[in-house]
N, C-alpha and C positions, 0 to 999 in steps of 0.2 A: 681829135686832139688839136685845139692850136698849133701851129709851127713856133709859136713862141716858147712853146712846152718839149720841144724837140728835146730828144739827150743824147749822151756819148759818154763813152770811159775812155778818161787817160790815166797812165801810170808812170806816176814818174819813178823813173829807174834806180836802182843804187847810186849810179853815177852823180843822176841831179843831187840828191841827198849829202855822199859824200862829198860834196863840191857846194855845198850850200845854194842851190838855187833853184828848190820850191819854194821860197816865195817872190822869188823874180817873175819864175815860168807861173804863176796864176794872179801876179797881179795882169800879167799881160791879156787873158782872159778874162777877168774881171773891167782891164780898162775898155776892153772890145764890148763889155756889153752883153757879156757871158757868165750867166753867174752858179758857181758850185749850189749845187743841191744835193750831194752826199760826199763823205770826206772818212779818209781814213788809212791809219800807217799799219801796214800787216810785214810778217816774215813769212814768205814765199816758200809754200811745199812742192815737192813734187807731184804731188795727188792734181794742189791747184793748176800747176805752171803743165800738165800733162791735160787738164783740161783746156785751158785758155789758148796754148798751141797746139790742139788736136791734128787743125790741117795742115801743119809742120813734121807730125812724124811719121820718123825713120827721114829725116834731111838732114844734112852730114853736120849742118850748125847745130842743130836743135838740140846736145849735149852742152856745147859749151854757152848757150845763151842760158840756160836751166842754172847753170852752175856760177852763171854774173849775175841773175837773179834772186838767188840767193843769199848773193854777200851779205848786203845787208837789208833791212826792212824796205818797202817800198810805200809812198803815197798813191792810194786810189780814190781818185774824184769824178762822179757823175757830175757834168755840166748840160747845164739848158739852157738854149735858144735858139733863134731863126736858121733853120739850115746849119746847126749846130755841128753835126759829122764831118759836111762838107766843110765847113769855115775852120776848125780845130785843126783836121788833116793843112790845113795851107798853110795854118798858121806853125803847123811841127815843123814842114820840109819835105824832104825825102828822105826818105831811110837812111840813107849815105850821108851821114853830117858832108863828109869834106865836096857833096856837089850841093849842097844844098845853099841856097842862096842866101845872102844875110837878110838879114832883119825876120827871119825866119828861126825858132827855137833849135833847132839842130845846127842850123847856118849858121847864128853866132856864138853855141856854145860846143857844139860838135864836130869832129875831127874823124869818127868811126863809124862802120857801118852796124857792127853790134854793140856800143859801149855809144850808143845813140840820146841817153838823157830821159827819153819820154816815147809812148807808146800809145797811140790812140784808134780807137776806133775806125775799120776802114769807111762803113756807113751804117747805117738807122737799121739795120737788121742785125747786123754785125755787134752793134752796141747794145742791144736790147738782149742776145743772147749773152754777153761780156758783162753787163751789168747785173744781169742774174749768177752768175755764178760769184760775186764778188759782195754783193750786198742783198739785202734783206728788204722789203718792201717798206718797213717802217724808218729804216735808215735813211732814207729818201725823204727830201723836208719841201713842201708847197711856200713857198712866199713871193711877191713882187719887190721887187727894187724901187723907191721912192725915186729917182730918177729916169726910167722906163722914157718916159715921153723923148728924151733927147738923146737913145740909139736908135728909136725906132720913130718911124712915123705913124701916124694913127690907124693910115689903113693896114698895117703889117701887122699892129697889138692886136686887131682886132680878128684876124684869121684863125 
């Protein structure tokens, strides 16, 4: 697989939703060069949210994060590109909005360490078991951006 084909799952949380800014938080991945290849707004079960944080239970949080994700519907977007895991995670933050640096998605719009806005993939193995439980093979869309050549350089498209 290319590195250009790389993917990840983010979610954006109740929080971004209620506070309007899914489309802040993916123009900022689109302007990077990042671009959605699956999309979509679900209500959050506990069947899913027990799978998705499998290696969280019985952790004293893992009730009340189930119970903020459910408030209201959530955005989930597989995104592809170069080192795509790694870049997305820098571009969230840290966990903790209020250490998180600005210009950073938690940094500028977070204050909390569970009411954090967005949720991503920690890496390329992590995401590939995350985006199966979440989407469907066909839901997954193959296309190139008509702009390619000016995030990437030639020998990078070509890996």
């Amino acid at each position: 697989m290319s590195k250009l084909k790389e993917r990840t799952l983010i979610i954006l949380k109740p929080d971004a939703l209620h506070r309007g800014l899914v489309g802040e938080i993916l123009s900022r991945f689109e302007r990077k060069g990042i671009r959605p290849v699956g999309m979509k707004m679900i209500k959050m079960t506990d069947l899913l949210l027990d799978e998705h944080y499998a290696q969280h239970k019985g952790k004293h949080f893992l009730p009340r994060l189930k119970d903020f994700m459910k408030l209201l519907p959530v955005v989930l977007v597989v995104l592809e590109g170069l080192e795509v895991a790694r870049v997305v995670r820098a571009m969230c933050g840290p966990t903790d909005g209020k250490n998180a640096p600005p210009g950073t998605i938690r940094g500028d719009f977070g204050m909390s360490i569970s009411n954090n806005i967005i949720h991503s993939s920690e890496d390329l193995e992590s995401a590939k078991k995350e985006i199966g439980i979440f989407f469907k093979t066909d839901e997954l869309f193959n296309y190139e951006r008509a702009d390619l050549q000016f995030y990437y350089a030639e020998d990078e498209r070509e890996n």
